[in-house]
C-alpha positions as CSV (number, residue, x, y, z in Angstrom):
1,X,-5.1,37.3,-29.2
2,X,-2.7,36.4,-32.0
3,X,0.0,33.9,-32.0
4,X,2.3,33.8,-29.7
5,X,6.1,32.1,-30.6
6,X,5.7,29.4,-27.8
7,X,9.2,28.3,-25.8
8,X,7.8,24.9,-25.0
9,X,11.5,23.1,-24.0
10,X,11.5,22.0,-27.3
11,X,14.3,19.4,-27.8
12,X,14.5,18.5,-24.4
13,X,13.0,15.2,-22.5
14,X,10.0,16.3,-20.1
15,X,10.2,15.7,-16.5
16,X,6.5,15.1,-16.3
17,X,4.4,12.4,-17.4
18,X,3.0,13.4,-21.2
19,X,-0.8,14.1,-20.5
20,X,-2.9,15.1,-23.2
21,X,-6.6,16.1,-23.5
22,X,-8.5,17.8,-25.9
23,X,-12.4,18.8,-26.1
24,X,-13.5,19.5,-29.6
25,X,-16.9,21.5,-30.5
26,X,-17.8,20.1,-33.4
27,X,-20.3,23.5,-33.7
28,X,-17.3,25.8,-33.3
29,X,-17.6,28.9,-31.2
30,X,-18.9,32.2,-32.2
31,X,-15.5,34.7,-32.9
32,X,-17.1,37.4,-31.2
33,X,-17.6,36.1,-28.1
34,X,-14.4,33.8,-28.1
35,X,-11.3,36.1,-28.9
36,X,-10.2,38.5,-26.1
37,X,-10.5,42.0,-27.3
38,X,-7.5,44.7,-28.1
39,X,-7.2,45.5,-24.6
40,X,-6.9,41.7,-23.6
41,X,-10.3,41.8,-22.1
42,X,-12.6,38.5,-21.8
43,X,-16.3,38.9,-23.1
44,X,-18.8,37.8,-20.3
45,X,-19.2,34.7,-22.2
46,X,-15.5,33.7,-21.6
47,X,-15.1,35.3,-17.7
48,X,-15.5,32.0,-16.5
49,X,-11.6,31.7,-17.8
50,X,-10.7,34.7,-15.8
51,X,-9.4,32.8,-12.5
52,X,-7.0,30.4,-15.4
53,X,-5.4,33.0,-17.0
54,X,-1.7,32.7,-15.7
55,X,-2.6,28.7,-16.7
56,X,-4.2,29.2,-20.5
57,X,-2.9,30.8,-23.5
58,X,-6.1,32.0,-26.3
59,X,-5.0,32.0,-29.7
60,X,-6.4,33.4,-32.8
61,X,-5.2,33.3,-36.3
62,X,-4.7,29.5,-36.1
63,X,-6.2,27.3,-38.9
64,X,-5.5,24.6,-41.5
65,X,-4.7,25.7,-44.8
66,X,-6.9,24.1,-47.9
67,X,-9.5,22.8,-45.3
68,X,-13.0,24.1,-45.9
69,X,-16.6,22.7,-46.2
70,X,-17.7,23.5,-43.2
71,X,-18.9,20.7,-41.0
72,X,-18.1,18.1,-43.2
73,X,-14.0,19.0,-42.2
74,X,-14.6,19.8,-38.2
75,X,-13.2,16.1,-38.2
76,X,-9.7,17.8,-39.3
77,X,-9.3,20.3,-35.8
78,X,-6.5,17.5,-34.1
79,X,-5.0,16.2,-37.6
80,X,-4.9,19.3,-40.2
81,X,-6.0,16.8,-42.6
82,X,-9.6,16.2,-44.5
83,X,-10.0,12.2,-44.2
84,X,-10.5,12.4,-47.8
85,X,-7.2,13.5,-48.0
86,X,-5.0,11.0,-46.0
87,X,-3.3,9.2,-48.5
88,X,-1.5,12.1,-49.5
89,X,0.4,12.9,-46.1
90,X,3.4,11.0,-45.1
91,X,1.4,10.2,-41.4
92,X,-2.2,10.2,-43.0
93,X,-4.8,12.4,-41.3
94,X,-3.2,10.7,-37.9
95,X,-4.5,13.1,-35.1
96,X,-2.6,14.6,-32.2
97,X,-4.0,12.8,-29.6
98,X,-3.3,9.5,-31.6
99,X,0.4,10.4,-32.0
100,X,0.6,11.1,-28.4
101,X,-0.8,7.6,-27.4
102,X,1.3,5.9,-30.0
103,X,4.6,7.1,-27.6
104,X,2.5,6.9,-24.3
105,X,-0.8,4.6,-24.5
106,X,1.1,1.3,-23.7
107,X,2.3,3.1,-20.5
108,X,-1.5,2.7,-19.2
109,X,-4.8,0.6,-19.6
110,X,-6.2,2.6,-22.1
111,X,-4.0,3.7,-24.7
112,X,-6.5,6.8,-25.3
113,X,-9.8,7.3,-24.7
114,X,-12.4,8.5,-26.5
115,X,-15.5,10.1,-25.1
116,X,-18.7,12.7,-26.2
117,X,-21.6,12.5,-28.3
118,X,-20.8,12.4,-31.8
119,X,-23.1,10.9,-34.2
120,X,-21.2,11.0,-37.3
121,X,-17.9,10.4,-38.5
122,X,-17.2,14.1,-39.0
123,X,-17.7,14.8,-35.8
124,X,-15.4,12.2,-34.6
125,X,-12.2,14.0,-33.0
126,X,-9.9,11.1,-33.0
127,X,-8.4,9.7,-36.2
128,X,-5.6,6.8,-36.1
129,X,-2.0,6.5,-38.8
130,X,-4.2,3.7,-40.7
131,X,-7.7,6.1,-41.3
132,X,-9.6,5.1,-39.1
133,X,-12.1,7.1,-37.2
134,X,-12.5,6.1,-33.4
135,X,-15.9,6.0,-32.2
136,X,-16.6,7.6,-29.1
137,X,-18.4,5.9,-26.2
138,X,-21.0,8.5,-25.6
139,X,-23.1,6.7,-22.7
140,X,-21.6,7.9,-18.8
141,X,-22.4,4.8,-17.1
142,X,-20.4,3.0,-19.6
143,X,-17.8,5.7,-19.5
144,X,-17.4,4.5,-15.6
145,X,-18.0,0.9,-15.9
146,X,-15.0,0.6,-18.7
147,X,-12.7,2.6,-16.1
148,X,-13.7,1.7,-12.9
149,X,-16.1,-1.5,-12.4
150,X,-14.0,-4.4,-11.9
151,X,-14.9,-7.8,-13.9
152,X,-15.9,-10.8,-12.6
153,X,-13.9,-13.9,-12.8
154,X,-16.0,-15.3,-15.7
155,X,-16.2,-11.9,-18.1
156,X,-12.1,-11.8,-16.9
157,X,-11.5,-15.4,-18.9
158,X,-13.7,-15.0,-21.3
159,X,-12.0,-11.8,-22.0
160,X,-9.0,-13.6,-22.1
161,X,-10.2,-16.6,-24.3
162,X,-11.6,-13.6,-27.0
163,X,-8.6,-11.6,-27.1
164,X,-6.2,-14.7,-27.9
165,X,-8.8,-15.7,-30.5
166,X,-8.8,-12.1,-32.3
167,X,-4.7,-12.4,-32.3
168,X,-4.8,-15.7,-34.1
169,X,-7.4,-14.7,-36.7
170,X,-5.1,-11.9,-37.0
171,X,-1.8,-13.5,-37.9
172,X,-3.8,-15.7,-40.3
173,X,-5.1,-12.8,-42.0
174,X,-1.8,-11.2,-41.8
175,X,0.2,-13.9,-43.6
176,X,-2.3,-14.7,-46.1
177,X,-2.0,-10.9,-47.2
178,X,1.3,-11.1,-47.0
179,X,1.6,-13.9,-50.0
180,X,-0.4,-11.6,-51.8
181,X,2.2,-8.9,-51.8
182,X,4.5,-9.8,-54.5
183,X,2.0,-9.9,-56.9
184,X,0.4,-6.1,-56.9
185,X,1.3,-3.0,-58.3
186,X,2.8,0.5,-56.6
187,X,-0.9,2.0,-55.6
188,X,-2.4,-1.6,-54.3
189,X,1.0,-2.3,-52.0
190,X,0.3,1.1,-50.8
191,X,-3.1,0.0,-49.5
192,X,-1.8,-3.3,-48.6
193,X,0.9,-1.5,-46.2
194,X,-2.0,0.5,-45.0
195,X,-3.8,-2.7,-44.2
196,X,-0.6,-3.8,-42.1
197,X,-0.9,-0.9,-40.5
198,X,-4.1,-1.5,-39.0
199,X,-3.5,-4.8,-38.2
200,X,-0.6,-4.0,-36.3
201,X,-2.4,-1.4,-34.6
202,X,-5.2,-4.2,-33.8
203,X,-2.3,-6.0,-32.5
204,X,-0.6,-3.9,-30.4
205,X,-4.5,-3.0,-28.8
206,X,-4.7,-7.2,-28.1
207,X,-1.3,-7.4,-27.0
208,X,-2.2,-4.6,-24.3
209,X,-5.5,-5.3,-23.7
210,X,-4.1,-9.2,-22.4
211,X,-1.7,-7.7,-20.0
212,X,-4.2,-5.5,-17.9
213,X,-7.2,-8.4,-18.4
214,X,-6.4,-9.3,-15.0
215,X,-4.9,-6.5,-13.4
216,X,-7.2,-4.4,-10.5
217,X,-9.0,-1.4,-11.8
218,X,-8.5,1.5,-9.8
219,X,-11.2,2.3,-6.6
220,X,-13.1,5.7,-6.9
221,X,-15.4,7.5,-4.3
222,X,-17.7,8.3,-6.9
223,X,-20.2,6.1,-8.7
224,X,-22.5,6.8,-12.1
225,X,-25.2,4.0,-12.1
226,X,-28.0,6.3,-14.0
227,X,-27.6,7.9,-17.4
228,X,-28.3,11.6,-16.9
229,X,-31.6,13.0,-18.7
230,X,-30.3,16.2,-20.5
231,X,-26.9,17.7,-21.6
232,X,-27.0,20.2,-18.8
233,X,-26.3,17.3,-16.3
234,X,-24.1,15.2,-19.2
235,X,-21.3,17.9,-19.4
236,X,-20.0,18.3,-15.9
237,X,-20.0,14.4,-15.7
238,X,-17.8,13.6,-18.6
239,X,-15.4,15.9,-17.6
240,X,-15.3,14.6,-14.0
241,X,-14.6,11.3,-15.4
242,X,-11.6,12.2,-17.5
243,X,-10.2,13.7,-14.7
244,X,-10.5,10.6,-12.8
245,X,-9.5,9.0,-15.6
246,X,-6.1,11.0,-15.6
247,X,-5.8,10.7,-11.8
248,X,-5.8,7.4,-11.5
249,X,-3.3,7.1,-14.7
250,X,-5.5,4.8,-16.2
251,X,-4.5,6.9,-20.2
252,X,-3.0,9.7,-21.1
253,X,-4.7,10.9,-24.1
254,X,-8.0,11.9,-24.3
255,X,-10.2,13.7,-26.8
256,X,-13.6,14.6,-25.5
257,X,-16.5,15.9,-29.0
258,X,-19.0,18.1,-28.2
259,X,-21.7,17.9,-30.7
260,X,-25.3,18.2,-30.5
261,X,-27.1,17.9,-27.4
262,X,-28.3,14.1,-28.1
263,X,-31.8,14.9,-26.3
264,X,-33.2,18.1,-24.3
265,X,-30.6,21.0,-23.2
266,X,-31.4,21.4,-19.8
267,X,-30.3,25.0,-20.2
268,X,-33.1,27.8,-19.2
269,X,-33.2,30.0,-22.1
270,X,-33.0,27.4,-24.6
271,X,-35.6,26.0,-26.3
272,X,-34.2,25.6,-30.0
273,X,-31.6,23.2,-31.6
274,X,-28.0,23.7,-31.0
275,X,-27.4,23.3,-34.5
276,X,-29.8,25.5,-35.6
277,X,-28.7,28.2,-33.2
278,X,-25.2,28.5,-34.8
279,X,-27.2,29.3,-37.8
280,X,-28.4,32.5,-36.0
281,X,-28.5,34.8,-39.2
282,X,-27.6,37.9,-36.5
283,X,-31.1,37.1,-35.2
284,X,-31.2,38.3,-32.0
285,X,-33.3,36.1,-30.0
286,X,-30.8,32.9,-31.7
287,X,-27.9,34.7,-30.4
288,X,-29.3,35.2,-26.8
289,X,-29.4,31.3,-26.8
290,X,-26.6,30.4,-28.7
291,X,-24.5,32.8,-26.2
292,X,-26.3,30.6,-23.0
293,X,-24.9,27.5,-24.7
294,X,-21.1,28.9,-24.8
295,X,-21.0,30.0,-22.0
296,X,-22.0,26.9,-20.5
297,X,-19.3,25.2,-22.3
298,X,-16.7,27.5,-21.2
299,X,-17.8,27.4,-17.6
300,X,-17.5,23.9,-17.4
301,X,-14.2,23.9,-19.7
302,X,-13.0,26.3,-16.7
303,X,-14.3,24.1,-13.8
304,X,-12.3,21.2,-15.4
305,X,-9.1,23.6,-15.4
306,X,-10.0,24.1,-11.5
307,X,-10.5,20.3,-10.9
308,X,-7.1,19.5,-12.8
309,X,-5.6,22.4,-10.7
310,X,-6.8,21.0,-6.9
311,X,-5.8,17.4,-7.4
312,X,-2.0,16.6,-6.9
313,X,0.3,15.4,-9.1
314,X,3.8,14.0,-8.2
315,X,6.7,16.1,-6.7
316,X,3.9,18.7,-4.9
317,X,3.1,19.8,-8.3
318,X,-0.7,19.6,-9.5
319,X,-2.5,17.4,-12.3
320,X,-2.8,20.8,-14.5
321,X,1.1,21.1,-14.5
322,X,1.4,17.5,-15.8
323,X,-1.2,17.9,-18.3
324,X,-1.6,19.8,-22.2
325,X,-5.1,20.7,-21.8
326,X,-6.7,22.2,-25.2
327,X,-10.4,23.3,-26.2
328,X,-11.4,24.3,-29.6
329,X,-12.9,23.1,-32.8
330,X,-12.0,22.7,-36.1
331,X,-15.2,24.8,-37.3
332,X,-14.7,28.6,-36.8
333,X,-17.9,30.4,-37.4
334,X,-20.7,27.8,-37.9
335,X,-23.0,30.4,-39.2
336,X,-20.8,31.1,-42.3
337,X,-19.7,27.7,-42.1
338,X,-16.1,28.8,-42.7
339,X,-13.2,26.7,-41.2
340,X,-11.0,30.1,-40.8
341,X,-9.5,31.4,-37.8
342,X,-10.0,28.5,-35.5
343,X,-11.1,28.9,-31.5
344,X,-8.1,27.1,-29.8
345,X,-7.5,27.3,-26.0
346,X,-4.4,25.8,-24.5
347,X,-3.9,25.1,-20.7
348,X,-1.7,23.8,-18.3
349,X,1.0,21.6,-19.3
350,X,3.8,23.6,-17.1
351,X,4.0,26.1,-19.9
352,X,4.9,30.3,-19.1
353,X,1.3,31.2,-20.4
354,X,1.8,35.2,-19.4
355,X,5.1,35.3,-21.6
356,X,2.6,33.9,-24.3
357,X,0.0,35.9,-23.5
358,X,1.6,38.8,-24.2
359,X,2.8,38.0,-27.2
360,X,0.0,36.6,-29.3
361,X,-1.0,39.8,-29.6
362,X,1.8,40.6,-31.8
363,X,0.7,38.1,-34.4
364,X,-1.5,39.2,-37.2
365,X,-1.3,36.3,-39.8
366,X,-2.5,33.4,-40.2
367,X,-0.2,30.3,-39.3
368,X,-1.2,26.4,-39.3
369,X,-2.4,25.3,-36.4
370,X,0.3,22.4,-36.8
371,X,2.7,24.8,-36.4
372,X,0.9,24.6,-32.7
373,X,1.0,21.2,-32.3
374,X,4.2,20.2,-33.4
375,X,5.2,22.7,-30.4
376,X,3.1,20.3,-28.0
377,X,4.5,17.4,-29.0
378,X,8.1,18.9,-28.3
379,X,6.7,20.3,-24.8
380,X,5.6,16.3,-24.3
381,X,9.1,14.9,-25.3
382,X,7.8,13.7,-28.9
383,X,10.8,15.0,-31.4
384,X,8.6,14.8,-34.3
385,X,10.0,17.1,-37.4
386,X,6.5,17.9,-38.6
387,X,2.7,17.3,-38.2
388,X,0.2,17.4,-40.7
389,X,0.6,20.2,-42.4
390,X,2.7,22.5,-40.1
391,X,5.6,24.4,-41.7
392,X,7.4,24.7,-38.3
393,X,6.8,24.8,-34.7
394,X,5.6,28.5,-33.3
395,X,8.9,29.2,-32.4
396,X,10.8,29.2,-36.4
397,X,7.5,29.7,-38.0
């Protein structure tokens, strides 16, 4: 499908609480499998999406102009911008998610979260204003410990007694810089300012963190003690912690990279590398396995939509209504490593999905995927003007 021009109550402040999650496959997805045909059928390696389709919107012709490389720019799918290039844009290579938790994270314990298993920095979904590229914790028991294991009265005050000493190594730091500034040129303030940046980013993360230190975590029925063995067993489980994680409002943004398996698959059928299987060449017996891989990720993708859609929200409506859901990547064919035409799913979020549905398929060319979401950050209340390098929202664009 093509793009659609999204009403997403732009302009007006959301009723709902601003939810945002995104899973990013750093490997992309293979077109032919991922884009619904001209008669608006799924391939068998999307039908898992069938049940969702009143609730999800698949769009095509989506990507970010000037990116390429391949790999090396998957990093770019939530900010439209190479990192190598952030010192051009007004907001740096800031990613969506990121912008999101800058108006919602102090509202929870965890200003965002950041989960998978990435390996390297381009793979890492998550960028902040300052640069930075935030690490995700890729282990499941840790996942659960952070959200849910309670802290004993000693790791509480030592906590505590770190947290105050980072904040005053921090305004030492921060005034010492600041007696520099006078003395530097145009391009070394600039990197000075994007120091202060980070510190106050540091800051606010301190500031927060000190707040919640001795506040309850939420109880869950569920507990992870064991790390599972392959990424067959890892998948489901990170995506049943993020919904827990959005249930028990403990953030509101989430980005969730899918990268290489980080061990065996676990998947019958597949007995070569993930990576090398996007590299299929049109060999069959690569594309039997690669298609066994996407499939899986689009079936549990689909069982997350389902969990989001059973648990309540406030007012009788359910999480999924309260909740921007998006898959994609910022790779679009891995096997001719071209960043083009983007695989981008969106879900949920109280958004008329048939109305947009049916007219993606008008669209035949290719618009910046900021165009997308500078229409999610309207739908969440965020009245930005522009992000990265969009040109509009979906609506004027």
């Amino acid at each position: 499908m093509g793009l659609p021009a999204l009403d997403l109550q732009a302009k007006s402040a959301p009723l709902r609480p601003q939810r945002f999650v995104a899973s990013s496959a750093f490997f992309g997805m293979n077109p032919e499998w991922f884009f619904p045909k001209q008669d608006g059928k799924l391939s068998n390696a999307m039908a898992a999406l069938q049940p969702h389709r009143d609730d999800l919107t698949i769009y095509s012709q989506l990507d970010h102009p000037g990116i390429k490389s391949g790999h090396a720019a998957t990093h770019s799918f939530l900010s439209g911008v190479h990192f190598q290039n952030a010192a051009s844009m007004p907001d740096g290579n800031i990613t969506l998610d990121q912008r999101i938790s800058e108006v919602v994270g102090s509202k929870t314990r965890f200003p965002s979260l950041q989960l998978g298993r990435a390996s390297t920095v381009t793979s890492y979904p998550s960028w902040t204003r300052s640069g930075a590229p935030l690490a995700p914790m890729t282990s499941i028991v840790e996942i659960y410990n952070t959200l849910f294991v309670e802290p004993d009265a000693k790791s509480k005050a030592e906590a505590r007694e770190r947290l105050g000493r980072g904040g005053s190594i921090l305004d030492l730091v921060n005034n010492q810089a600041r007696r520099l500034q006078g003395d530097l040129g145009y391009e070394d303030k600039q990197k000075l300012e994007e120091y202060f940046t980070s510190v106050r980013d540091v800051e606010k993360s301190i500031t927060q963190s000190l707040e919640w230190n001795d506040r309850p975590r939420p109880e869950v029925k569920v507990t992870y003690a064991d790390e599972p063995a392959t990424f067959r067993e890892a998948l489901p489980l990170y995506y049943n912690l993020m919904a827990l994680a959005l249930q028990t409002d403990s953030t509101r943004a989430i980005t969730f990279d899918i990268a290489d398996f980080g061990g065996p698959s676990g998947l019958d059928g597949v007995s070569s590398g993930y990576h090398t299987l996007t590299h299929h060449g049109k060999m069959e017996g690569r594309l039997e396995q690669l298609k066994i891989i996407e499939t899986f990720l689009i079936d549990e993708f689909a069982s997350f939509l389902k969990n989001l859609s059973e648990k309540p929200a406030a007012n009788g409506r359910r999480l999924l209504d309260d909740t921007i859901v998006m898959f994609g990547s910022g790779l679009g064919n891995a096997n001719s490593h071209s960043n083009r035409n983007l695989p981008i799913i969106v879900a949920g979020g109280g958004v008329n999905h048939p109305a947009l549905q049916k007219a993606a398929s008008e669209q035949k060319t290719p618009k910046p995927a900021c165009n997308l979401f500078l229409s999610i950050l309207h739908q969440l209340g965020i009245e930005d003007d522009a992000f990265g390098t969009s040109t509009g929202t979906l609506i004027d664009s």
